[in-house]
C-alpha positions in Angstrom: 0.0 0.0 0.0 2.9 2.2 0.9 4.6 1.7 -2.0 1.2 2.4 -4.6 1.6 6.1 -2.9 5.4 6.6 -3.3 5.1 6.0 -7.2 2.3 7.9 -7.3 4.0 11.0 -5.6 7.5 10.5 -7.5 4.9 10.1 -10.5 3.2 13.5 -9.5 6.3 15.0 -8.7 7.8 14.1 -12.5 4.5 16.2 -14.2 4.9 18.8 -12.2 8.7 19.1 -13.0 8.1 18.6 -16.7 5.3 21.3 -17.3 7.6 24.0 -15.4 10.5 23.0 -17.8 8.5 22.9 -21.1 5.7 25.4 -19.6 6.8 27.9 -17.0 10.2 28.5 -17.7 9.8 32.3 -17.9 7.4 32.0 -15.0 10.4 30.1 -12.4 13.4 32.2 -13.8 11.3 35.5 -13.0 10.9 34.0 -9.3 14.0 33.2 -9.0 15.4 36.6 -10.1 12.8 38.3 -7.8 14.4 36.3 -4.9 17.7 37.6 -4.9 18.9 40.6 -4.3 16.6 44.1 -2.7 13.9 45.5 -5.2 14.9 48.7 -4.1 17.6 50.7 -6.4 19.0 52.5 -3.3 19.5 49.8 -1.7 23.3 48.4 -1.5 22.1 45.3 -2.4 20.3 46.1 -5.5 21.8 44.2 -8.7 20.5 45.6 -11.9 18.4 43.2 -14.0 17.6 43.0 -17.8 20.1 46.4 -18.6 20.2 47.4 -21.8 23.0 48.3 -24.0 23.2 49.6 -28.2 26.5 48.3 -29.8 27.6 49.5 -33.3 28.2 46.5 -35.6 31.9 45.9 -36.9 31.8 45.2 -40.5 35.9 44.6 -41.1 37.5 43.5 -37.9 40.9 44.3 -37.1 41.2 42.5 -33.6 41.3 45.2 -31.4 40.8 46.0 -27.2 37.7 48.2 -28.3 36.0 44.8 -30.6 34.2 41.9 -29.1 32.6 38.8 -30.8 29.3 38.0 -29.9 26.9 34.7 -31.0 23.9 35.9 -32.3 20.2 33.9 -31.7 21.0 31.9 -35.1 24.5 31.3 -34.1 26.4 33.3 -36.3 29.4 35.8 -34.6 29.1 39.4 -35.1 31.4 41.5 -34.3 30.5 44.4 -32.3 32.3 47.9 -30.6 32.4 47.4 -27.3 31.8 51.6 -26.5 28.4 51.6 -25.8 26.7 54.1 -28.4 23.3 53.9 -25.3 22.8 52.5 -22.3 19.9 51.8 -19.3 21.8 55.0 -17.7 19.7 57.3 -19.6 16.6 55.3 -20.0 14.3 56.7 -17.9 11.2 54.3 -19.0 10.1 51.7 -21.5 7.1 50.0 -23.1 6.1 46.9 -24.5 4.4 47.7 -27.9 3.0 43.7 -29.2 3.4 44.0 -32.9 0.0 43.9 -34.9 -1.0 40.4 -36.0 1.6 38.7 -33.9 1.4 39.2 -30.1 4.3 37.1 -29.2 6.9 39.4 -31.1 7.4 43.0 -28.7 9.0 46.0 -30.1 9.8 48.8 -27.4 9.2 52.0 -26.6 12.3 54.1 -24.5 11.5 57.7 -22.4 14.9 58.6 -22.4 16.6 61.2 -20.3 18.1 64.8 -21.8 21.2 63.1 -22.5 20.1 59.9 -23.5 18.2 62.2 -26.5 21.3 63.9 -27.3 22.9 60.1 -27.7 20.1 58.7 -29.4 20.2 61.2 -31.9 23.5 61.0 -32.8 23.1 57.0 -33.1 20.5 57.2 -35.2 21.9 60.1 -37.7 25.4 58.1 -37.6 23.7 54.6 -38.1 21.0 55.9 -40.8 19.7 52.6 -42.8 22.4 50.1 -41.2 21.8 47.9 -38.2 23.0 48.1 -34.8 22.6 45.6 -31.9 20.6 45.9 -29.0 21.9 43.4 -25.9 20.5 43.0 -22.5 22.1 41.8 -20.0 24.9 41.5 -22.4 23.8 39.2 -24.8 22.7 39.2 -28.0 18.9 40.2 -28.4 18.3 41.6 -31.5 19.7 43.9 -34.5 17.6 46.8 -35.4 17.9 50.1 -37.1 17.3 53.2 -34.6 15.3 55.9 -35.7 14.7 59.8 -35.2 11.6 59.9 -32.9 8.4 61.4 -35.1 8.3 64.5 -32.6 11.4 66.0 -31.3 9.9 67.5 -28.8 8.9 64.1 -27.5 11.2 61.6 -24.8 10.1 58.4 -26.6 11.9 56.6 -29.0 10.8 53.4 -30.8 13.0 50.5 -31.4 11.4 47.9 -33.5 13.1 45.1 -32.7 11.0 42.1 -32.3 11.7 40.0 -29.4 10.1 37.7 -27.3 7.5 39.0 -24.8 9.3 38.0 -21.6 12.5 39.9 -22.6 10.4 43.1 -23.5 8.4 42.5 -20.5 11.3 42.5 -18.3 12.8 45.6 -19.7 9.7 47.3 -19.3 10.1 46.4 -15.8 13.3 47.1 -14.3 13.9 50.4 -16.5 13.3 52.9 -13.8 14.7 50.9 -11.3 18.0 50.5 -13.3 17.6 54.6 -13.8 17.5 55.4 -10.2 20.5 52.7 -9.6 22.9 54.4 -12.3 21.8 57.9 -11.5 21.4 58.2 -7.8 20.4 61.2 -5.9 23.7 62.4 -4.9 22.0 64.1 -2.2 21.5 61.5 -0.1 25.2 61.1 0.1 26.0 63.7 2.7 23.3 63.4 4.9 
């Protein structure tokens, strides 16, 4: 009788395991991010999560310091400039825009801060009609060509860059929280 419920349990416990590999895997690696580490960006123990980062594309390489191969999602290498061209430092927000007809492919939206215009600017007038790469985290997420916001009045920027909805998601996210952990209120420092 004892032994009925044992393989029952083990048999219960071998689902469950499978349908969070196949299933939840974007579900269990949230939970376990949101576990480590404090939630708050002023806190010392804060560690910055899905920080983005806009890499020129090398077309010749000549093996320098300033060039870094990275594998790209069909496993080609690219070659990239390791100088960020725009970072989470000046992204002040983002948004998760689910492209028409396909809900499962994001593009974003950035609010970026008066610098982070001035630099998005110049990327997009020095990378006119020729890709660049977006990474989070620093790894390869996508390649996209940045353009000139329709209003330049406005803070938001669009990237179209079609990735999944758990990275956009995440972005979304943790964009003001990386803000406030890369600009901190210097204030707070003499008190």
């Amino acid at each position: 009788m004892l032994s009925f419920f044992k393989k029952r349990f083990i048999q219960i416990l071998l689902t469950l395991f499978c349908a969070a590999s196949f299933c939840g895997c974007d579900i269990i690696q949230e939970a376990l991010e949101e576990g480590s580490g404090s939630t708050d960006p002023n806190s010392e123990d804060f560690r910055p999560r899905f920080v983005v980062g806009v890499f020129s594309i090398v077309q010749y390489p000549r093996a320098t310091e300033l060039e870094r191969e990275i594998q790209s999602l069909d496993g080609q290498t690219i070659t990239i400039n390791t100088n960020q061209n725009f970072s989470s430092k000046n992204l002040r927000d983002a948004r998760v825009v689910p492209r028409p007809g396909n809900p499962e492919i994001c593009d974003l939206q950035f609010k970026l801060d008066r610098r982070g215009k001035v630099l998005w600017q110049l990327l997009a007038g020095s990378h006119m009609n020729e890709p660049v790469v977006l990474a989070v985290d620093s790894r390869y997420t996508a390649r996209f060509i940045p353009e000139l916001p329709a209003d330049e009045e406005s803070d938001w920027v669009t990237l179209r860059v079609g990735i999944d909805h758990y990275t956009a998601r995440g972005i979304a996210k943790y964009a003001k929280k990386n803000y406030t952990y890369y600009n901190p209120n210097t204030k707070s420092w003499f008190e």
